[in-house]
MIBADREN-405223 format. One record per atom (N, C-alpha, C): y negated, x, z negated. Coordinates in steps of 0.05 Angstrom, whole numbers, plus 5000, padded with zeros to 4 digits. Example, Ala and Ser with C-alpha at 12.3 -4.5 7.8 and 13.67 -1.06 7.14 Angstrom:
511452644844 509052464844 506652644844 504552574858 502152734857 499952584843 
***
This chain:
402663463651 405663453652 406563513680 408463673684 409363793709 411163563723 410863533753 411663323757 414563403770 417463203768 420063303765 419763233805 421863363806 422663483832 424963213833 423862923860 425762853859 428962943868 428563193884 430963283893 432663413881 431363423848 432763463825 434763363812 433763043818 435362853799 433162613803 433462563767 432162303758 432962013764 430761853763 430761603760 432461423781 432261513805 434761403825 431561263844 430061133835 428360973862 426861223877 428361383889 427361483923 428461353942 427661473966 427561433986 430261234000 433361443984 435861423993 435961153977 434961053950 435260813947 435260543953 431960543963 431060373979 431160284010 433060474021 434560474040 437060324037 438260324014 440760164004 440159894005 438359863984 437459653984 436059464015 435459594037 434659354059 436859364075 439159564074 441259504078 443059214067 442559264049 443558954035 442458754041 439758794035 438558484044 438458424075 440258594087 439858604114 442458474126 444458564102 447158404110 447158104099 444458084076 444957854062 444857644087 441757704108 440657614120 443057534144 445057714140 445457584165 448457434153 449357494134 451057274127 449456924120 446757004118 446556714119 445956604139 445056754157 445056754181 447556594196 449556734193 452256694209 453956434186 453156354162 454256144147 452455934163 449555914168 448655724174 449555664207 450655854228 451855774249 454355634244 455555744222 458155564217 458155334217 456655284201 455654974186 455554834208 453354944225 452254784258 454154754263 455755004276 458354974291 460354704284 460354694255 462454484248 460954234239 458754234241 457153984239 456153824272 456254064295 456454004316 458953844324 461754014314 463953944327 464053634308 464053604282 464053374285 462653114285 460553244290 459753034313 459853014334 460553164348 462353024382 464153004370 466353104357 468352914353 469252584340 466552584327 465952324322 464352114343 462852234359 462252154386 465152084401 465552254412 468652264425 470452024417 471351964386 472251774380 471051544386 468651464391 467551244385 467551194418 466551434436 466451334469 470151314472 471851474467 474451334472 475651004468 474350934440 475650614433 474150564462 471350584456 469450374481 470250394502 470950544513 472950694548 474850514538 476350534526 479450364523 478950074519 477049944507 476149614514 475449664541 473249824550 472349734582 474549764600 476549954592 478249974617 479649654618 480349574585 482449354591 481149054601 478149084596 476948804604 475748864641 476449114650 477149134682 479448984696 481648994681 483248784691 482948494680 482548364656 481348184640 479948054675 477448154667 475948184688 476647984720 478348204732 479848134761 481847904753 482947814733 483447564730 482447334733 480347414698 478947084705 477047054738 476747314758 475247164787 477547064800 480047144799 482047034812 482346734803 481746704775 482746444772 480546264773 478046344780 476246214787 473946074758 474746204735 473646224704 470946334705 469246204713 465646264713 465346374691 465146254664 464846264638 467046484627 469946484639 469846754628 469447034636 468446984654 468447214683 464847274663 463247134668 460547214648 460147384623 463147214604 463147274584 463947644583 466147694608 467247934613 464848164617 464348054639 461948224645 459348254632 458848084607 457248254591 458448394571 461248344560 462548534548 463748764555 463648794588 465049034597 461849294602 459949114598 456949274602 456049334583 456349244549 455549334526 457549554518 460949534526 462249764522 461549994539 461849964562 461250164583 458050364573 456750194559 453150294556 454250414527 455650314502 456350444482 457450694490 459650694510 460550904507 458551134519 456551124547 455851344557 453651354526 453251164515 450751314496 452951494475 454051474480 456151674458 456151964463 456751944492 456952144504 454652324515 452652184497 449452374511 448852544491 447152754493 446552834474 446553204470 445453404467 445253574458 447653764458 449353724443 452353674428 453153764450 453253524457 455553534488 455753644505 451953754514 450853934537 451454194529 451854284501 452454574494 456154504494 457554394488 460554354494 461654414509 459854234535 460954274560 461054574573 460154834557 459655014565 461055184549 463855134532 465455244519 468855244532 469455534535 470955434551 474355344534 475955224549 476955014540 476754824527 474354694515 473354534515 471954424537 470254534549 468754464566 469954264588 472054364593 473254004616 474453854598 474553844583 475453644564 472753374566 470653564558 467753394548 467853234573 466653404603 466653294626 468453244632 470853204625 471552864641 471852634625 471552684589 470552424580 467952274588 465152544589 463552494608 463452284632 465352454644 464752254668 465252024672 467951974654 469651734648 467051534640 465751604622 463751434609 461351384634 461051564645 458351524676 459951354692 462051304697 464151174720 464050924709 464450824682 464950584675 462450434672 459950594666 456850494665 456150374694 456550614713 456350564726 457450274746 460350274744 461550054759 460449774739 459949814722 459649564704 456749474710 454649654715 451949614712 451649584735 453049624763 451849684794 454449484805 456349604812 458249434821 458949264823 461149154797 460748944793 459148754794 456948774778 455048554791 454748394815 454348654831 453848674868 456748404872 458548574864 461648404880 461948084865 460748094850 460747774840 458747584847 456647774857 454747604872 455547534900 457147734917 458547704935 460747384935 461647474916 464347264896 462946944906 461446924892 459646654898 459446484923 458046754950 458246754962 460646654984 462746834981 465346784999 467146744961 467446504965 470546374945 471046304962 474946284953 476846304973 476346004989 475445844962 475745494973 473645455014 471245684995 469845645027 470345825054 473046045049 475046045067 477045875088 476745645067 478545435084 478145315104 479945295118 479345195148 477944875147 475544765160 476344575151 475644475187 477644305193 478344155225 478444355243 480544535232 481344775243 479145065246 477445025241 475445235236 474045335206 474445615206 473645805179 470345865192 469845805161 465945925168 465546065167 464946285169 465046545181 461946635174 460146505174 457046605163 457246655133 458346565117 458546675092 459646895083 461247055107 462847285098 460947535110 458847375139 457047505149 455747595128 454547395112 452447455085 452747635069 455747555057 455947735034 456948025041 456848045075 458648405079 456648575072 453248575066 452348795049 452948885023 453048655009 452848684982 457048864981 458548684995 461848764985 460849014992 461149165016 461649405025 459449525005 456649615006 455349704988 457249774952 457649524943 460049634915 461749714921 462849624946 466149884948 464450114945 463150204973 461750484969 461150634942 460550474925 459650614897 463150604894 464550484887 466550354868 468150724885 468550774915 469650964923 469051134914 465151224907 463951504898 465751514867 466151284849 467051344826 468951474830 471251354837 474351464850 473251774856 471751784872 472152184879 470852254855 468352124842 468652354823 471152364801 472052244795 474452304781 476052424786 476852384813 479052544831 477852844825 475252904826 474353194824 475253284801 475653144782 476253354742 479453424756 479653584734 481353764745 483853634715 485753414721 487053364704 488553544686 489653774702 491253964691 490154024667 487154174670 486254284644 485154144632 486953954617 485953734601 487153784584 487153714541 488853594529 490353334528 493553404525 494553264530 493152894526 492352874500 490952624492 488052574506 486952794511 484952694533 485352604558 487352874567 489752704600 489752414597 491452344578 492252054575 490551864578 488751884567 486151694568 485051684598 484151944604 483351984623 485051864652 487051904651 489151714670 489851474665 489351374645 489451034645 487051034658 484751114646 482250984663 482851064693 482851254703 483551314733 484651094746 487351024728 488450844742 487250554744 486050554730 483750244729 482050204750 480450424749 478650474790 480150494804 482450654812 483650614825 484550284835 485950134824 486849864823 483949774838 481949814812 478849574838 478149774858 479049844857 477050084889 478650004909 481949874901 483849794926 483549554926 481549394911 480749114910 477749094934 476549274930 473649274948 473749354970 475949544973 476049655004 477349435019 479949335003 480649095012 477948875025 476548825011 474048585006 472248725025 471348955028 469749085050 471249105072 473949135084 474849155108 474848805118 475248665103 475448415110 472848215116 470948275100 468248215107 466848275144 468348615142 467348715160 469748665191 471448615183 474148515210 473448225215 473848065198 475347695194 473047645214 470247655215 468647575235 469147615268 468547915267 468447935301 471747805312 473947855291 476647835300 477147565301 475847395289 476047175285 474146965310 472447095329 470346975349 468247005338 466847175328 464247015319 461647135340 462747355346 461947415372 462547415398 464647225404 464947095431 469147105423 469746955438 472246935433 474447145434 476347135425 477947375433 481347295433 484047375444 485147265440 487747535426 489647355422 491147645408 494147505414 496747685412 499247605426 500447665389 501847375383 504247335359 506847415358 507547655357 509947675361 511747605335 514047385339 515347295319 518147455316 517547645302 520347735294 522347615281 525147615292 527247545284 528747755270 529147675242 531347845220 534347935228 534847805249 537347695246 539347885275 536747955278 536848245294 534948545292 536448675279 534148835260 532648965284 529949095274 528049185286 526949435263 526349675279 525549855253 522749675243 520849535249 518949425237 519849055229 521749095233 523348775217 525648665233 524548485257 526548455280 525948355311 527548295324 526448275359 524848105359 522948115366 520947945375 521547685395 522647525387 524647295402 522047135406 520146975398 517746915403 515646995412 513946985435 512047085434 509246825436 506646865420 505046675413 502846815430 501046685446 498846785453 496646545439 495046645415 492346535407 490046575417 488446475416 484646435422 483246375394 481946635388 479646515366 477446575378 476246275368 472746255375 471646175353 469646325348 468146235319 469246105297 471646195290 472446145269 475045915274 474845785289 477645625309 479045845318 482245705315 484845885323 486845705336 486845675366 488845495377 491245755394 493245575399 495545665410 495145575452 495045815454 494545735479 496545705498 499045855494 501645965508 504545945494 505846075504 508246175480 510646175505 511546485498 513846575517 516446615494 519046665511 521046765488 521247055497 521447185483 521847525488 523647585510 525647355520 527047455535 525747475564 524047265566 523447255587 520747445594 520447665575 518747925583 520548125576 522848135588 525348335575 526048435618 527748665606 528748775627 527648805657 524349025644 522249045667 524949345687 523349375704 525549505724 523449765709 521549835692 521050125692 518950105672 519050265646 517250315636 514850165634 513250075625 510350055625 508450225620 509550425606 507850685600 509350895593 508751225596 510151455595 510551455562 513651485560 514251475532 514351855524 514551895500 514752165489 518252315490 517452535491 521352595488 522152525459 520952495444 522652415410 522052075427 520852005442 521251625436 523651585461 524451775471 526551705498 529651755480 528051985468 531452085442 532151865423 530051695414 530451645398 531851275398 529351215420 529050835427 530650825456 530451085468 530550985503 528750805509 528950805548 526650765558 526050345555 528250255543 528149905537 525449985519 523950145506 521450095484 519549975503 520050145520 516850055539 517949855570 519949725564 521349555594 522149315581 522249265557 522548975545 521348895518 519748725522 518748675498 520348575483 523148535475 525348465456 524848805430 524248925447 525349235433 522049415429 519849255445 517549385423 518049485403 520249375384 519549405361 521749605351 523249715362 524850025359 522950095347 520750215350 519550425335 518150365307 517750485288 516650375266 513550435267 512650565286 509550605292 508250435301 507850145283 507149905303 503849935318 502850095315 500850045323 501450185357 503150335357 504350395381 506450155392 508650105381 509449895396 507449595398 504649525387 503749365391 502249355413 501149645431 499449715450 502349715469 504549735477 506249685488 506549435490 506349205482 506248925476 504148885496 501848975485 499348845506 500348905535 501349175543 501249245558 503149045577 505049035567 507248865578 506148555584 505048535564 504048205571 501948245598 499848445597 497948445625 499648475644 501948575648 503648685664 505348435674 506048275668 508548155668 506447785664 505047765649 503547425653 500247505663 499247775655 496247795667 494247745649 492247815641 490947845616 490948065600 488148075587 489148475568 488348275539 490348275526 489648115495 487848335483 485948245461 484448365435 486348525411 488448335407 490048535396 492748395395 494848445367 497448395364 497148325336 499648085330 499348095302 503447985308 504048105276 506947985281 507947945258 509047745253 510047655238 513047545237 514447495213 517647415210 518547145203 520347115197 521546785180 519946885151 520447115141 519447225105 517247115108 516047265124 511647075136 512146765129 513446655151 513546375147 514146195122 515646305108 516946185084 514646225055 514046475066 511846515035 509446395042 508246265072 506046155079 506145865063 510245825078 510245545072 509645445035 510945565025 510545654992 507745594986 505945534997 503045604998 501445425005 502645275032 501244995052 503144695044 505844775042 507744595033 509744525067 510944385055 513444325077 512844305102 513044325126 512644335150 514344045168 513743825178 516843735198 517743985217 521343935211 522344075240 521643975269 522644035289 522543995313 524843755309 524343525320 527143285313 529543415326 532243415327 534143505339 535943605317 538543745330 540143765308 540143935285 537744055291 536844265270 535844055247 534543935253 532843805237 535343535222 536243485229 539243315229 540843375200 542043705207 542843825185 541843875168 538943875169 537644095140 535643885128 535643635139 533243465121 531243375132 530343495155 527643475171 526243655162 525543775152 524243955135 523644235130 521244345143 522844645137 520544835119 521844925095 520644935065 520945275064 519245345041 519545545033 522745715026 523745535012 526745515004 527645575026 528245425046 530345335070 529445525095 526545635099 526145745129 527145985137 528046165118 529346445124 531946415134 533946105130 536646065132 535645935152 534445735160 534445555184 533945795203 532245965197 530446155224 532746325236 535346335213 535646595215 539246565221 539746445212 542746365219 542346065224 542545735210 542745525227 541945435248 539945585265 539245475290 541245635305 542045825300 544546015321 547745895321 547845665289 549345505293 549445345292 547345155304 548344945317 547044835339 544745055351 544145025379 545645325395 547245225416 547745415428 546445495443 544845395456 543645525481 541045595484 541545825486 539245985476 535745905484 535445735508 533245615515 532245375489 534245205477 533545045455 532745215432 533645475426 533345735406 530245725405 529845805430 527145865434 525145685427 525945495441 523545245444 523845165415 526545095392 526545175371 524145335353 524145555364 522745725350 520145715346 519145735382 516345645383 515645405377 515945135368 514744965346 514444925324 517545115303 516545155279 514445375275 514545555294 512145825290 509545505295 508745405315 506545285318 506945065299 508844925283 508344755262 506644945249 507745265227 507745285212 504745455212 504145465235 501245555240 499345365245 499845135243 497644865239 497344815219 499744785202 498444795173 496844935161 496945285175 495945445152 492645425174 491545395194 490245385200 487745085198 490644965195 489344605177 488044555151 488844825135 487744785110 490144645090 491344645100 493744515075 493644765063 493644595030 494144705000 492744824997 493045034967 490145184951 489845414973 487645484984 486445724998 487345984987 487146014960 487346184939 490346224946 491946114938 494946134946 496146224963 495046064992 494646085024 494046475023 492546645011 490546865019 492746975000 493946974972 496447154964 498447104978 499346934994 501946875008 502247125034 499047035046 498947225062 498747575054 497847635038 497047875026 500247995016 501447815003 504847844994 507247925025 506047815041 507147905063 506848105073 504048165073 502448405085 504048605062 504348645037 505548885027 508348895032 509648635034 512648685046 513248835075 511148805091 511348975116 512348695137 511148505126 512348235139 510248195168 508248235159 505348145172 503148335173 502648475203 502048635214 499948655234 497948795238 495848695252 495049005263 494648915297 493149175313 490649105323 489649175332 486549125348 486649395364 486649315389 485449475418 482449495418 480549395391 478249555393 477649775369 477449995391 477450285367 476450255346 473450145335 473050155314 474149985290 475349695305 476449605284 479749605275 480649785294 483349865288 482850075273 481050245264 480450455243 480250425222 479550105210 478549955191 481249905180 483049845206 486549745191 487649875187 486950225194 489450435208 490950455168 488850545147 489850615126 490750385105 491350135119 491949895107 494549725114 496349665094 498349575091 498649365118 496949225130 496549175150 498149335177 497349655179 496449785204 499249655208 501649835196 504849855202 504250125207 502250375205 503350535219 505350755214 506150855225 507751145222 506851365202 506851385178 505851545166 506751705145 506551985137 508352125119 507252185095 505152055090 503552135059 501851765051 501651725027 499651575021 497651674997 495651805011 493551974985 495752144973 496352254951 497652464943 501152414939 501952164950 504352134951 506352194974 508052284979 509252345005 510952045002 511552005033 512451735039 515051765054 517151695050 520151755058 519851405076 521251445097 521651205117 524151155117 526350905118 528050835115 528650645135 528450615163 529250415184 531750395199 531750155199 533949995215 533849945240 535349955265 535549845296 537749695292 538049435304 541049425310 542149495339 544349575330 546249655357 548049535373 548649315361 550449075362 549448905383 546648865386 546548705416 547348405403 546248385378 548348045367 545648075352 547247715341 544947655312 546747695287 548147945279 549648015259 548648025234 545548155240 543848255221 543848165201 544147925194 544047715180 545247705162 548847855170 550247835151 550348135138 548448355145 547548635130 546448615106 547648705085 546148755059 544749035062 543549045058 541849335048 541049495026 541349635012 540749754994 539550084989 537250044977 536650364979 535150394953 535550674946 535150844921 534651104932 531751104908 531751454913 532451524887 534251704892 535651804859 534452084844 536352234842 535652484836 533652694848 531452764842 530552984844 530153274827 529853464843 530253674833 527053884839 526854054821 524254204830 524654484847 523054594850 523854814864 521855074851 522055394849 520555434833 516955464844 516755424874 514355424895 512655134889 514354984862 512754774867 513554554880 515254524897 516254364913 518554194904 520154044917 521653844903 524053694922 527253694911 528253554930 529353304922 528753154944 529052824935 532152744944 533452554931 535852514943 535952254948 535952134976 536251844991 538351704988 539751464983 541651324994 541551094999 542151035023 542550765036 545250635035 546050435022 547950275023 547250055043 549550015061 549349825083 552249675086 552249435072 554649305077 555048965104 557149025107 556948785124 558748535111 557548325102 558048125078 560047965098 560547835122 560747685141 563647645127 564847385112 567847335115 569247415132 570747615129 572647585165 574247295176 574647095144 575146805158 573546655176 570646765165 567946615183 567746685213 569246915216 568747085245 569346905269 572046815263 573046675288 571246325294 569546285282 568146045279 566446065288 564646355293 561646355287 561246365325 558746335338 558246235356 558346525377 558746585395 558946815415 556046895413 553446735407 551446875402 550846985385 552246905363 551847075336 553547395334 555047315344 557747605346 557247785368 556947665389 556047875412 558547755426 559547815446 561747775469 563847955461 564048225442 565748365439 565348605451 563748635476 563848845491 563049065480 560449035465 558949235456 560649295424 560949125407 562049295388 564648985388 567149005368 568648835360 567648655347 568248435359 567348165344 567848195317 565048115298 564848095279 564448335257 564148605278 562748805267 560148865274 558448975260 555649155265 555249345259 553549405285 552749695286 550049715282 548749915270 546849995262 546450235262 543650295276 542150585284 540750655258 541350765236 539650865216 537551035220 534651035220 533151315213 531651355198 530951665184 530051675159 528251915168 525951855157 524051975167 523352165143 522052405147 521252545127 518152525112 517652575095 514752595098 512552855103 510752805107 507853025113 509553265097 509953535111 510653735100 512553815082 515253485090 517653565083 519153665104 522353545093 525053605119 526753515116 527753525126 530253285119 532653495122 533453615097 535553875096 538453675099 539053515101 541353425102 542953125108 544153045118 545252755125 548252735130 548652535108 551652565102 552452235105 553752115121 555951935120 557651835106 558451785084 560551845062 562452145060 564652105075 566052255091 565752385113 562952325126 562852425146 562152745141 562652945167 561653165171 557953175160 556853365143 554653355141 553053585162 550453435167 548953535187 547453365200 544853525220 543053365221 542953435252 541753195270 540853185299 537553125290 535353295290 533253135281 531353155306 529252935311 527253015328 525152985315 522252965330 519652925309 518552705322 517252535312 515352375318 512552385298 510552325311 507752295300 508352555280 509152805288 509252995268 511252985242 512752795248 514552725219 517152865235 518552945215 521552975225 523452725219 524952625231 526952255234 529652455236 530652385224 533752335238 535352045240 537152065262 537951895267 541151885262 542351615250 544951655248 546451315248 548551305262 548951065275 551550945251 551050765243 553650555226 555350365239 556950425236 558150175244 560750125228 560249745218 561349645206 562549475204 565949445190 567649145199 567049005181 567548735176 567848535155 568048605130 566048565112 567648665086 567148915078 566549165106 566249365098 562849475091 563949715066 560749815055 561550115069 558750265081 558350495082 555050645067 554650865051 553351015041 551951255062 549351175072 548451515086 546551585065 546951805056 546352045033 544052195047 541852235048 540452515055 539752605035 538552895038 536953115020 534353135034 532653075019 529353125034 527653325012 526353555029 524853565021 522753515015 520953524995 518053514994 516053774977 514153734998 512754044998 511753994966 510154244957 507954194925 506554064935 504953964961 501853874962 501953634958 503753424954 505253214948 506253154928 504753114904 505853114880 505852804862 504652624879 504852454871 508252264871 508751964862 511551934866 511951854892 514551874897 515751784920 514851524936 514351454950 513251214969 515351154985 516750904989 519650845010 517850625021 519150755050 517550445068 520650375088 520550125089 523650105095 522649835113 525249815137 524449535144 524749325131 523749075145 523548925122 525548725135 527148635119 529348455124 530648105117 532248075111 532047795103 531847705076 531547985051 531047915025 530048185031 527548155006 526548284995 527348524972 526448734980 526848974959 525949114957 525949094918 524049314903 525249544897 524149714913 524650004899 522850094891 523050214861 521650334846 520150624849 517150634851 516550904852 517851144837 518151324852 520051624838 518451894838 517851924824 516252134816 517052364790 516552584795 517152804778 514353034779 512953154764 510753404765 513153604767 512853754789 514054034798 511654224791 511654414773 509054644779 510054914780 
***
C-alpha cells in the first residue's frame, strides 16, 4: 500500500501538531507555575501580616509597661518594678520573634513595603534590646544609688555609691542613645500612615528614657568631682530676685560663696550684689551685640550679670568679678530664685525666719506657700533699709540651704523639687571646668543661649527691667505662640505675643516704699519699664515687631548667632501693652515650637506649637 503524502492531508499527528501541543503544555506549565507564586505571594503576605499584627499588640504592651515601668522605680515598688520587667522582656522577645523570619527578609526588599517592615523591625530590635540589656543594667544601678542613700546625712552626701554605679548608668544610657539613633535613622515619611503611628508612639517612649539616662549618666558622672570627692571646690550662689526682672529671672541681690568637700556643703561668705556693683570698668571685653544690647554695667556690676540670657556667659562674668573685687577664682556658679526656694521648701518643710519684723508679720515662718511673697514684695515693705534687705536675704537663702543640705524630708521629693526648678529655668549651674561644663552645656541646667533643641527651633522671650525699682513684681506676663503659617520651601511663620501688664493699684502707689517705685527719676512713680527681647531661632528671623499701635519694624542685632530684637515697654498702673512679632522658621526645623522665657514670679505653661510644613 502506497504510503500518503503527509503534505497531502490526513490524520493531523505531524510535525505542526505536536508542536501545538508542547506549546500548551508549556503554557500549562507555566500557569501553574505563576498560580503557585500567587498562592506563596499571598500565603507569604499573610503571614507577615499576621506576624505584623501580633509584633504590633506586643510593641504596644512593651511600649506602655516603659512608662508602667519608670513609675513603679520612682515609687520605689520592688515587686512591681520585677513584675514589669519580666513582662516588658517576654513582650519585647514575642514581638522580635514575630518579626524574624524568611518572610520578612524577602519584604524588606519590596519596595514600598520594604520601610514599612524595617521599621517595625527595628521597633521590635530596640525594645528587645532596651529590655534585655538596659534596663536591667539601670536597675542594678537603681539599687545601688536610691534616692534615700542620696541623703545628706550630718550634712554630707555619700558619694562612693554614685562612684559605683557610674559604669553600669552611663554604659545603658549608651545603648538606650544607640536605640534613639537607630530609630531616628527610619525614614518616618515613607511610612503608612498606621505604621507612622505606631512607630511614633514607640519613638516617643525611648525618647522619654533616653532623657531619663542621660539625665542619670550626667549626674553619676558631675555630683562627685562637683561635689569634692576629689579635693574641694568652691562655687558662688547667686540669688536672684523676681522682683527685678533679669533676662535669666532677676538681679542677683545675694551673693553665696559655698565649699564642697567630699560630699559636705558649707556657706563660707555671703555678699549683697550691691556691694560688687558699680566697678569703674568692665571686667572683660564685651561683644558689640552685648554693648547694644546690656551696655557695659554686664561686665562692671554683678547686679546685671544677668542682662544676658546666656548664663553660662554671664556666670564666667560672675567668677570674674568675684576674683576681681573679693580674690579667689570659684569652680563654678549656680543660681537660683525665691521659685527655687519655695519648691525646695515644698519638699524639706517650713524653714524659721530671721526674728524681726519680717518674721512678726508673716508667722515666723517661711513656707512653700508664703516665700515668693515674703522674698519678693514683704521684706521691701516693711524693712526699709536696704542693708536689713540683705542680711534679710542672706539667712533665709542659708536657712533654706541647711535644710536641704540637712536632709529634711523625703530625698525623692527633695531631687523632683529640684529637677522642677531646673525645667522652670529657676536653677542653673556653670562649671569653669571644660569637661564638665560640656556634660551641662545640652541640659536644662546649662541656661544657655540657644536656637534649636534636636529638631525643634527654640524662640526666646526675655525680660530686663528698666525701672531701676522692685516693680517687677507687680508685671503680669503673658505669652502665646499663635498662628502659624507654611511657606511653599518648607518653611514656616510663627506668630509671637507677649502681653505685659502692670497690675499695681494706682491707690497702692502712693503707700508703697521709695524702694519699691524707684525715686521717680528714672521712670514715674508707679510705672515700669521693661526692655523686651525676642530672640529668633537657628536659621530663622525675626521679620517683624509691632507694639500695639506702634510703628512696625525691627532694630535687630545677633548674639551667639541668633538674631534678638529689642523693644522697650513702658507701663502705668492698670495699664496692658501687646508686642506682636513674625518669626521665621527655616524647613530644617520641623519639629514644634520650643519658648524659653524668663522665669518670673508665677509660673507658665506654654504649650508646644507645632505644624509639618513639606
Amino acid at each position: 500500500m502506497p504510503v500518503r503524502d503527509a503534505a497531502a492531508g490526513g490524520s493531523g499527528h505531524g510535525p505542526a501538531h505536536l508542536s501545538g501541543r508542547r506549546r500548551a503544555r508549556h503554557r500549562g506549565r507555566w500557569l501553574l507555575v505563576a498560580g503557585v507564586v500567587v498562592l506563596a505571594a499571598l500565603g507569604m503576605a499573610w503571614w507577615l501580616l499576621s506576624d505584623a499584627r501580633t509584633a504590633r499588640a506586643e510593641l504596644f504592651e512593651a511600649a506602655a509597661l516603659v512608662s508602667e515601668l519608670q513609675a513603679d522605680v520612682l515609687a520605689g515598688d520592688d515587686a512591681s518594678v520585677d513584675s514589669a520587667v519580666a513582662a516588658l522582656q517576654a513582650h519585647a522577645e514575642a514581638a522580635l520573634d514575630a518579626t524574624d523570619g524568611p518572610h520578612w527578609a524577602i519584604a524588606a526588599r519590596v519596595p514600598w513595603v520594604g520601610p514599612n517592615v524595617e521599621a517595625v523591625r527595628t521597633v521590635a530590635v530596640v525594645m528587645d534590646d532596651l529590655a534585655h540589656d538596659a534596663v536591667p543594667t539601670l536597675l542594678e544601678a537603681t539599687d545601688v544609688v536610691d534616692p534615700s542613700a542620696l541623703a545628706p546625712v550630718d550634712g554630707r552626701i555619700a558619694l562612693d555609691p554614685l562612684v559605683e554605679a557610674a559604669p553600669r548608668v552611663v554604659a545603658a544610657d549608651e545603648a538606650v542613645q544607640a536605640a534613639v539613633a537607630r530609630m531616628d535613622a527610619v525614614d518616618a515619611e515613607a511610612l503608612w500612615p498606621f505604621v507612622a503611628d505606631a512607630f511614633e508612639e514607640a519613638r516617643q517612649e525611648v525618647d522619654e528614657v533616653s532623657v531619663t539616662t542621660a539625665t542619670a549618666s550626667r549626674a553619676v558622672r558631675l555630683l562627685p568631682p562637683m561635689l569634692g570627692r576629689d579635693g574641694p571646690r568652691t562655687y558662688l550662689v547667686l540669688v536672684q530676685n523676681n522682683a527685678e526682672l533679669r533676662a535669666t529671672g532677676g538681679i542677683p541681690g545675694s551673693i553665696l560663696l559655698l565649699r564642697a568637700d567630699n560630699g559636705g556643703v558649707e556657706i563660707l561668705d555671703h555678699r549683697s550684689g550691691g556691694s560688687l556693683g558699680d566697678l569703674p570698668a568692665p571686667v572683660t571685653e564685651l561683644t558689640d551685640a552685648e554693648m547694644a544690647l546690656f551696655g557695659e554695667d554686664l561686665a562692671a556690676d554683678m547686679r546685671d550679670v544677668t542682662f544676658t540670657p546666656d548664663f553660662p556667659r554671664g556666670a564666667s562674668i560672675a567668677r570674674q568679678i568675684w576674683a576681681q573685687e573679693v580674690g579667689g577664682e570659684v569652680d563654678g556658679v549656680v543660681s537660683v530664685d525665691p521659685g527655687t526656694l519655695a519648691l525646695v521648701l515644698g519638699a524639706t518643710g517650713p524653714v524659721p525666719m530671721p526674728p524681726g519684723a519680717v518674721a512678726d508679720v508673716t508667722g515666723g515662718q517661711l513656707t512653700a506657700d508664703n516665700a515668693v511673697e515674703v522674698l519678693l514684695s514683704t521684706v521691701y515693705l516693711t524693712l526699709l533699709d536696704p542693708r536689713e534687705q540683705d542680711e534679710f536675704f542672706a539667712q533665709t537663702a542659708a536657712g533654706v540651704f541647711g535644710a536641704l543640705v540637712g536632709g529634711a524630708g523625703e530625698p525623692s521629693a527633695t531631687i523632683e523639687a529640684l529637677a522642677q526648678a531646673a525645667r522652670q529655668g529657676r536653677l542653673l549651674v556653670w562649671s569653669a571646668r571644660e569637661g564638665e561644663q560640656a556634660l551641662l552645656a545640652d541640659t536644662v541646667l546649662s541656661g544657655a543661649l540657644r536656637g534649636e533643641a534636636g529638631d525643634s527651633p527654640v524662640i526666646g522671650v526675655f525680660l530686663n527691667d528698666g525701672s531701676q525699682a522692685k516693680m517687677s513684681y507687680y508685671l503680669d506676663v503673658s505669652t502665646e505662640v499663635g498662628g502659624q503659617t507654611c511657606a511653599p520651601d518648607g518653611s514656616r511663620l510663627v506668630e509671637l505675643d507677649v502681653t505685659l501688664t502692670n497690675t499695681v493699684d494706682p491707690a497702692l502707689v502712693g503707700t508703697l516704699p521709695t524702694y519699691v517705685t524707684g525715686s521717680g527719676t528714672v521712670v514715674p512713680i508707679g510705672e515700669v519699664r521693661t526692655n523686651v527681647l525676642v530672640y529668633a531661632p537657628t536659621g530663622g528671623q525675626i521679620e517683624d515687631v509691632t507694639i500695639m499701635n506702634d510703628v512696625p519694624g525691627v532694630s535687630s542685632q545677633v548674639q551667639n548667632g541668633l538674631p534678638v530684637v529689642g523693644k522697650t515697654v513702658q507701663l502705668k498702673p492698670g495699664q496692658s501693652v501687646s508686642v506682636v512679632a513674625t518669626i521665621s522658621v527655616d524647613r530644617v526645623h520641623r519639629g514644634p515650637v520650643v519658648l524659653r522665657t524668663s522665669p518670673g514670679r508665677v509660673v507658665q505653661d506654654v504649650p508646644l506649637v507645632g505644624v509639618q510644613c513639606s
